[in-house]
N, CA and C atoms as an extended XYZ file, in Angstrom:
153
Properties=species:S:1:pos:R:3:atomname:S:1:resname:S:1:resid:I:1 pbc="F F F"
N         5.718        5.212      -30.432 N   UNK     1
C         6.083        4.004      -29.731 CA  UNK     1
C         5.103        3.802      -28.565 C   UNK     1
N         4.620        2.409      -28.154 N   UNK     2
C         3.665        2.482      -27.386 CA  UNK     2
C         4.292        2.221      -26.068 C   UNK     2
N         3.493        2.644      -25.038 N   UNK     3
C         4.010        2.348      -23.702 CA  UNK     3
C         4.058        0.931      -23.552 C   UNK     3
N         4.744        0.437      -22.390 N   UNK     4
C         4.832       -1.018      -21.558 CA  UNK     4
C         2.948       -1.462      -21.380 C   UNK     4
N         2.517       -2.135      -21.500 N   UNK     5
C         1.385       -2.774      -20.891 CA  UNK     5
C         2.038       -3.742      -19.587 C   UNK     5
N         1.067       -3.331      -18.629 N   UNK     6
C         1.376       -4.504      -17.092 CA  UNK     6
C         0.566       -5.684      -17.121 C   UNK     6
N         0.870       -6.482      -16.746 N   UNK     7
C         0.575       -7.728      -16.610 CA  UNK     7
C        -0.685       -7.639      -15.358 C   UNK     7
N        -1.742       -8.682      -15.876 N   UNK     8
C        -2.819       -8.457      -14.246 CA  UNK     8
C        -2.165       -8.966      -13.293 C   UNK     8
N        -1.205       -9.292      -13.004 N   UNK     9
C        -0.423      -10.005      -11.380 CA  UNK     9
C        -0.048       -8.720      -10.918 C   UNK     9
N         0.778       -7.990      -12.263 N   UNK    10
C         1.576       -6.249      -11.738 CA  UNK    10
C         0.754       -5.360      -11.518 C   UNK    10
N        -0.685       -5.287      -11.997 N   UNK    11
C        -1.326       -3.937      -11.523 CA  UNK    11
C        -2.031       -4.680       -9.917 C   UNK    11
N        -2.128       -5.772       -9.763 N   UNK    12
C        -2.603       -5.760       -8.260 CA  UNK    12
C        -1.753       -6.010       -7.124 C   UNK    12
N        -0.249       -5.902       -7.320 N   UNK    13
C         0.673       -5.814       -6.794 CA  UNK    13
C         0.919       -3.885       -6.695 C   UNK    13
N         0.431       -3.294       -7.429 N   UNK    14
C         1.123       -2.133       -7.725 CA  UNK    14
C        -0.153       -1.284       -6.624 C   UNK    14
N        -1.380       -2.125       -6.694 N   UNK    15
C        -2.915       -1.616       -6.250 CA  UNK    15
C        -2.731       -1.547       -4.703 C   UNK    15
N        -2.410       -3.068       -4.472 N   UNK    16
C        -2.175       -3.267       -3.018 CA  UNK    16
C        -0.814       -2.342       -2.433 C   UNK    16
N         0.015       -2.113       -2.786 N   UNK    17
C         1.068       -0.967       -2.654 CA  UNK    17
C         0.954        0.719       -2.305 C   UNK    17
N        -0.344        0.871       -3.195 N   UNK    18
C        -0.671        2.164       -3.332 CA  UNK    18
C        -1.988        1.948       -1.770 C   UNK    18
N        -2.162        1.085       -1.363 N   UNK    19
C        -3.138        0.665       -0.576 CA  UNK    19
C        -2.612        1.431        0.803 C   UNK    19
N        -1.410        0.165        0.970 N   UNK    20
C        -0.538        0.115        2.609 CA  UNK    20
C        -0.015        1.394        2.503 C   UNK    20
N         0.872        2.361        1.328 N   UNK    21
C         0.905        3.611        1.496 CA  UNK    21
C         0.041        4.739        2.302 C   UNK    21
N        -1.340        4.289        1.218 N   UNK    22
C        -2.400        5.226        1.948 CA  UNK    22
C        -2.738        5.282        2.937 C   UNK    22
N        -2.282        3.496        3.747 N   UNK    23
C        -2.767        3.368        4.705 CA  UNK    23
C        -1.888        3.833        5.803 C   UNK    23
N        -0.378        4.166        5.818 N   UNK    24
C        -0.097        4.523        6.223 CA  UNK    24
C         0.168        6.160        6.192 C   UNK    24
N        -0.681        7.098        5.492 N   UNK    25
C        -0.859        7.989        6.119 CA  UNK    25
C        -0.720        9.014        5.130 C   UNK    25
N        -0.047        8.361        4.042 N   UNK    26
C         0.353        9.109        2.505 CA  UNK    26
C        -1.095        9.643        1.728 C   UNK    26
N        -1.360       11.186        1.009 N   UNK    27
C        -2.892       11.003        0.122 CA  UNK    27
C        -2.462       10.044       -1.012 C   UNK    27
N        -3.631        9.837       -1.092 N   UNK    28
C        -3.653        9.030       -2.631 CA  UNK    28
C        -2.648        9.231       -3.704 C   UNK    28
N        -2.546       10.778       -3.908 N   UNK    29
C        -2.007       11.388       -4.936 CA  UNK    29
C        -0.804       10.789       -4.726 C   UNK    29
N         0.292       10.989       -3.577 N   UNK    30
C         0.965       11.119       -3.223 CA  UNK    30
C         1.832        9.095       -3.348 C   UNK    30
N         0.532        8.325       -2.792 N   UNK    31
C         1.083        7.066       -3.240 CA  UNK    31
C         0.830        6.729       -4.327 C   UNK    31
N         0.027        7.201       -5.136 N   UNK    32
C         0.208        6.617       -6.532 CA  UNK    32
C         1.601        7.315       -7.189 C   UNK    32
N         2.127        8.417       -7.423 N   UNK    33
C         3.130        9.238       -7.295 CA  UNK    33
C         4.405        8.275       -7.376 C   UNK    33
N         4.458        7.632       -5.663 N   UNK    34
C         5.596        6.783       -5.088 CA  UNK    34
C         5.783        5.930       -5.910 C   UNK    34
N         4.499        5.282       -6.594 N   UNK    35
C         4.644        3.746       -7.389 CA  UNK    35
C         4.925        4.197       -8.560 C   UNK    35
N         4.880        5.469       -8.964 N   UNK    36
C         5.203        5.524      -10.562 CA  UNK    36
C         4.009        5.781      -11.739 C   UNK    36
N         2.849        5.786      -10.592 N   UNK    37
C         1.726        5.708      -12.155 CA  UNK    37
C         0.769        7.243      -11.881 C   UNK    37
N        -0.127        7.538      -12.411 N   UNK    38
C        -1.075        8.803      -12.358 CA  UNK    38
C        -2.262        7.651      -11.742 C   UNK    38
N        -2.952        9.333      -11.065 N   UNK    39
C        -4.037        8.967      -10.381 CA  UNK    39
C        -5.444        8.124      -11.459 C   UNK    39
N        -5.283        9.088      -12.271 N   UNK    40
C        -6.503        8.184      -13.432 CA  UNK    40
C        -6.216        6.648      -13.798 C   UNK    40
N        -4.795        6.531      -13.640 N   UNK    41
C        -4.790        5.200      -14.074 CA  UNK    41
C        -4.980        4.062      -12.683 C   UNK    41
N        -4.421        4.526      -11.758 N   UNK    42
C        -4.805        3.538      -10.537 CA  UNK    42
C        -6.720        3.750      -10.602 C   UNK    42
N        -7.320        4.879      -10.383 N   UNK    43
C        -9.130        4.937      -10.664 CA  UNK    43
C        -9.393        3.399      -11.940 C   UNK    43
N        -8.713        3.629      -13.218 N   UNK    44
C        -9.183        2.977      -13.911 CA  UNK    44
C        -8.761        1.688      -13.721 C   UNK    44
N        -7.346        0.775      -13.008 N   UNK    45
C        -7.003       -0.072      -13.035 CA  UNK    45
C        -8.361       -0.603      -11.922 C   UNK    45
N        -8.238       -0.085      -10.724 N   UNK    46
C        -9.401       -0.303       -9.436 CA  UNK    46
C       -10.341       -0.751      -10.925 C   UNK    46
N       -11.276       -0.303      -11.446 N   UNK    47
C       -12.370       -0.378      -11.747 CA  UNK    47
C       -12.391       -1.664      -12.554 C   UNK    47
N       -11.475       -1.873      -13.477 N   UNK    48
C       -10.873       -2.943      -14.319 CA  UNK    48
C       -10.654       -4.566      -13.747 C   UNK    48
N       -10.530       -4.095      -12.279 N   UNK    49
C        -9.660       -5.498      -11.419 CA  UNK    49
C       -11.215       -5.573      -10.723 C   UNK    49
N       -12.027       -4.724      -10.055 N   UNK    50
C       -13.431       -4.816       -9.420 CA  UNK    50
C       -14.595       -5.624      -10.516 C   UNK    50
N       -14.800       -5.076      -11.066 N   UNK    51
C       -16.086       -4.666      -12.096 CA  UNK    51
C       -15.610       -6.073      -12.706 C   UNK    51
């Protein structure tokens, strides 16, 4: 069974989230964690939404 796919509105809602976390003081690991997803996939979403 395949996973959920996110919508591009939800991964830069989910990006900016993992952002204000970090920014407040959380590692990376730790806010991507909070939101629910792995670190490789926020790396690859960043690169996906940039590039």
């Amino acid at each position: 069974m395949a996973g959920k796919r996110e919508q591009p509105e939800d991964i830069v809602i989910k990006l900016r989230q993992v952002d204000v976390l970090h920014g407040q003081g959380l590692s990376m690991a730790d806010a991507v964690r909070q939101i629910g997803i792995s670190q490789h996939t926020s790396y690859r979403w960043r690169k996906t939404m940039v590039g």
